[in-house]
C-alpha angles and dihedrals in degrees: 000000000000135000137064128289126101118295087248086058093046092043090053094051085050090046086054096050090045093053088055097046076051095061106032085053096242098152094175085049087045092050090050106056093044096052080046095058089053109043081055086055091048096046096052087043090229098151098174093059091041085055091044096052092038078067094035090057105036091049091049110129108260094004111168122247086233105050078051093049101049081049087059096044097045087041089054078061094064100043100094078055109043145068115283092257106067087061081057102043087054096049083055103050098041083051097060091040098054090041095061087037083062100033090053093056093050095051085046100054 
């Protein structure tokens, strides 16, 4: 994203497009803002925020496995470069995923 304003105002307008790829079920659109929103974060090396939004996304109502998925994979990239806790934040949060993928096919078979 390009232009001028703070990384929290262009965060918000990504979080809004994000929540309406969401909801329209647009899972590429989905994956993009969310990578977006990252990258911002990583390039600002603003860690806390990048930590912050990893959580924020992954936790969204109806958000997509694979818009989680592509977060966990673009946020591996970033660990030789970031605080200790976004490795574990990641860990975390592709635990938990992985767990109710599995959970709900068990549940489903």
């Amino acid at each position: 994203m390009e232009g001028g304003g703070s990384l929290d105002s262009k965060i918000e307008s990504l979080l809004n497009v994000e929540k309406q790829m969401r909801i329209n079920g647009n899972i590429a659109g989905t994956k993009k803002a969310a990578i977006d929103i990252l990258q911002l974060c990583f390039e600002a090396r603003a860690w806390k925020t990048l930590n912050d939004q990893i959580v924020v996304l992954s936790k969204r109502r109806g958000q997509s496995k694979q818009a989680v998925t592509a977060m966990v994979q673009q946020a591996m990239q970033y660990i030789d470069e970031t605080s200790d806790k976004v490795p574990k934040r990641i860990h975390k949060i592709s635990f938990t995923s992985l767990y109710h993928t599995v959970r709900c096919e068990q549940t489903n078979t």
